[in-house]
Structures are given as C-alpha cells and as structure tokens.
C-alpha positions in Angstrom: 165.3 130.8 71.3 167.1 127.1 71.2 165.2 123.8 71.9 167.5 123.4 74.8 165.5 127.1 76.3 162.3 125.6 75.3 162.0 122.5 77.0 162.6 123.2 80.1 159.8 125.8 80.3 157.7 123.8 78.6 158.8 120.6 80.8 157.7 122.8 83.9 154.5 123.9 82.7 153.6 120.2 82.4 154.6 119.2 85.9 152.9 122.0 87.5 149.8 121.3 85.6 150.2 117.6 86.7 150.9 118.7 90.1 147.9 120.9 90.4 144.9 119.8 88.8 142.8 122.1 90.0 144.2 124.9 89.1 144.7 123.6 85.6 141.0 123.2 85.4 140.5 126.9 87.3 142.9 128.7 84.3 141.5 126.7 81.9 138.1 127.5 83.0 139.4 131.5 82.9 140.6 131.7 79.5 137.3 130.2 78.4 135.2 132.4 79.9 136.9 134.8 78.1 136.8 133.7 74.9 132.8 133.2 75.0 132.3 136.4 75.9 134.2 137.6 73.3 133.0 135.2 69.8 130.2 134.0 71.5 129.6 130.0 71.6 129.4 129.3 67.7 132.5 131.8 67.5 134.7 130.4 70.2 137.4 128.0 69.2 139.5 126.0 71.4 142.9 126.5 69.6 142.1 130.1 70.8 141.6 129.0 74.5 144.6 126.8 74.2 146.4 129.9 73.1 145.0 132.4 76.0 146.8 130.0 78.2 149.9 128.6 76.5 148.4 125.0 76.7 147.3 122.3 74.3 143.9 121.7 73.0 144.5 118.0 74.0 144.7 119.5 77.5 141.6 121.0 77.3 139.8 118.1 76.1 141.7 115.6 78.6 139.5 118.0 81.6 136.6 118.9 79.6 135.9 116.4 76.7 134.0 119.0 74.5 133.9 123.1 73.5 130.2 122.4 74.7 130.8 120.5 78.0 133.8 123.8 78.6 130.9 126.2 78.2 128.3 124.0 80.3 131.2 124.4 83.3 131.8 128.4 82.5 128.1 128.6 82.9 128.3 126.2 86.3 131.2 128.3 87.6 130.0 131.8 86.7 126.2 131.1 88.4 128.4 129.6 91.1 130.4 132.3 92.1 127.2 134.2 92.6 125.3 131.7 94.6 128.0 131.1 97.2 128.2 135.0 97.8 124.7 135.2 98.2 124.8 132.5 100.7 127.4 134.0 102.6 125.3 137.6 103.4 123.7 135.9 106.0 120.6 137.0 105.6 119.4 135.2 108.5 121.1 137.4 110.9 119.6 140.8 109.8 115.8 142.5 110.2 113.8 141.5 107.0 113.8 144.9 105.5 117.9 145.0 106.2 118.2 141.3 104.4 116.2 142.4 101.4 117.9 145.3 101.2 121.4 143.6 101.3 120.2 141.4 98.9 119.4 143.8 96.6 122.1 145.8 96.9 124.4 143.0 96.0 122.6 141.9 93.1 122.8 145.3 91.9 127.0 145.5 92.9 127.9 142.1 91.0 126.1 142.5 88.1 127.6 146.1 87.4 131.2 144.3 88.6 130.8 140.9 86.6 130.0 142.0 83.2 131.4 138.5 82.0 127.9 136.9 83.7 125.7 139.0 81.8 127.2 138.0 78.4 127.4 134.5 79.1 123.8 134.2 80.0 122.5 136.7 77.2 124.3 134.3 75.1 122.9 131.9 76.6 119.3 132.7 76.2 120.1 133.4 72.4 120.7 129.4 72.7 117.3 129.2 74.6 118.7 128.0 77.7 119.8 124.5 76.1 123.0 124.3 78.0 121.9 125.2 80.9 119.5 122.8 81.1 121.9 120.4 81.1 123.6 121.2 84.4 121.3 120.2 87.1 124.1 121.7 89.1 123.0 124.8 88.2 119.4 124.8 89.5 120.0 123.3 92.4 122.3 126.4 93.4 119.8 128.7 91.6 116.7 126.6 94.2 118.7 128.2 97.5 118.9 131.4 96.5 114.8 131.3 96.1 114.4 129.4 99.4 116.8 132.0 101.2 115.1 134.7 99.8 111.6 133.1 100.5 112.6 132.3 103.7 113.0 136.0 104.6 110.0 137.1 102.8 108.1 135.0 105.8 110.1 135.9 108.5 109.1 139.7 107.3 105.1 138.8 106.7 104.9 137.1 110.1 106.6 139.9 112.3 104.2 142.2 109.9 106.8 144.4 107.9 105.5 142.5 104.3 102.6 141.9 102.9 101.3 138.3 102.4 100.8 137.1 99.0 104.0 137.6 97.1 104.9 135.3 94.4 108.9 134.3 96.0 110.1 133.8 91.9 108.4 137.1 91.1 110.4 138.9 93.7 113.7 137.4 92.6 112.7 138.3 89.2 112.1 142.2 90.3 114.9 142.3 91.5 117.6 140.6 89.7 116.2 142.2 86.0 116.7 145.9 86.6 120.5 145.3 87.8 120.6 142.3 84.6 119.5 144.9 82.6 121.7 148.2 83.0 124.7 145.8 82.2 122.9 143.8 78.9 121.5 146.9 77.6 124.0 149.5 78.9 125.5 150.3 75.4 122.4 150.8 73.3 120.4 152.9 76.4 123.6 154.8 77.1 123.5 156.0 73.6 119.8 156.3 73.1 119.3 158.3 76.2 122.7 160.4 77.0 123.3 158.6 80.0 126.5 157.0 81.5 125.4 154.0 83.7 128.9 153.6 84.5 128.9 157.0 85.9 129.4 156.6 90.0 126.8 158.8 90.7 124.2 157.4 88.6 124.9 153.8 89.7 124.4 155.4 93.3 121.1 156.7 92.2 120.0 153.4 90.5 120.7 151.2 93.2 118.8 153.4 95.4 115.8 153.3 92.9 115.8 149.4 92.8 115.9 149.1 96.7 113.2 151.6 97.3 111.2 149.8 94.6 111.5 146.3 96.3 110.8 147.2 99.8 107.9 149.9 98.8 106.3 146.4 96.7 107.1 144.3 99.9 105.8 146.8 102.3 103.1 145.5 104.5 
C-alpha cells in the first residue's frame, strides 16, 4: 500500500478522534480493559493497547497520562456501569421482598455476563485494593448502592416482612459473593466438581438458590 493510501486513512482517523473526544476516551478505555484482563496490570503494555485500536501511545497518554491512571479509569468505568444499572431497577417502586429479589437476581445476571469485572477486581485485590483506593469516584457510587439497598431493608422491617437487626454491608456482601464467586472460581470448581456453571440450567438453579437464601436470611 502507497503513502498516498495511507494518509488519508490515517488523516481521518485523526480528525475523527479530534472531533469526538469522547469516544476516543470510550475505545480507548475498551481496548484497555481488554488488555488487563488478559496480562494482568504488571503484564499490560500500552504499545499493546495502542495496537488493539490502531492509535498511538502518545494518544493514550495525551487522555490518560499513565498505564496506572488507564487502569484507575477501567476500574471507575467497569464499577460504573454496574452502579448506574442498579440505580435504574427502581427498587423504590416494588414490594421489599420483589426489590430484594430483583436485586439479587441482577447481581447474579451481570456477574455471569461481565466476566471482564470479575478479573479486573480479582486483579485488583491481588494489588490489595491500591488503585482503587485512589478513585474516590468509586466509593461514592459503591455508598448508593448500600443506601438503596438499606433503604429497602427498612421499608421491609417496618411493614414487617424482615427482621430488624441486619448488618446493610453484610447483606450486600451475601449477596454479591456467591454470584462474584461462580465467575472467579468457575474454572478450578468446574473441574474439581464436574459441573458446568455455564450450563443454562444450572445457572437457573443457582440464582434460585441465592434468592431463596437472601430472603429466607431476611425473613421476618
């Protein structure tokens, strides 16, 4: 291919990167996600995210400044995308017992859907949480998902369908680690046990399981 094909693909590229911001931060944001999941943060290498999307590692750094401050915003962006779904069941519409089990049941669906957030935050927690305690982005987002959920709790204890008492963290914690872990772990206890988690059926059977288990340790 001649210079004269080259440049003005490459000239394009450029002004529709200048043109939409955004979305330049969006792909870029993409391509890295993928390429921590993959090599992990130690393993991950810019050139390589640069090359996922055709770019420049100048690029990247002119929107992210660092590898580190790139995998601070995947980790921003992925607990994002679950926070502003969770806001939008509107919870505060349904019966207590109905908004738990929504809840649930959703925690359970993106976890088994998102497989990219699990690895991220397992690799994370190898890191000991150090990046995301730099984002107080992050908790913030993390805060209304407890309020929300705490908020239901007591509209369920006051109209007598929960018990009083419950710890609102330890609830979130109940439920959100059984559907964490049949995505972390899914490999080494499929092949321990026989068992496809993938499998439509079991996945059916499992998210029944988890809901039964919150609302039986709810019930008033």
């Amino acid at each position: 291919m001649s210079d004269l094909q080259v440049k003005p693909a490459a000239l394009r590229e450029r002004k529709t990167r200048k043109n939409n911001p955004e979305k330049t931060r969006e792909d870029i944001l993409q391509a890295a996600i993928q390429e921590f999941v993959q090599q992990g943060l130690a393993g991950a290498r810019v050139d390589a995210i640069a090359e996922r999307m055709a770019t420049s590692k100048r690029m990247i750094y002119y929107y992210f400044g660092s590898k580190e401050q790139l995998y601070v915003e995947c980790l921003v962006k992925l607990y994002g995308d679950i926070r502003k779904t969770e806001h939008g069941l509107d919870l505060e519409s349904l019966p207590p017992v109905q908004a738990i089990r929504r809840l649930v049941e959703f925690t359970f669906d993106h976890h088994d859907l998102n497989v990219d957030f699990v690895r991220i935050v397992s690799t994370e927690n190898i890191h000991y949480g150090e990046y995301v305690k730099q984002s107080p982005e992050i908790r913030e987002m993390s805060s209304l998902v407890v309020q929300m959920l705490g908020n239901t709790l007591a509209r369920g204890v006051e109209e007598g369908v929960f018990r009083p008492g419950i710890e609102v963290i330890d609830l979130h914690m109940l439920m959100s680690s059984f559907c964490f872990y049949r995505v972390s772990n899914r490999h080494t206890f499929g092949e321990l046990f026989q068992i496809e988690l993938s499998d439509e059926h079991v996945k059916r059977r499992q998210k029944d399981m988890i809901c039964e288990v919150v609302l039986r340790y709810l019930q008033a």
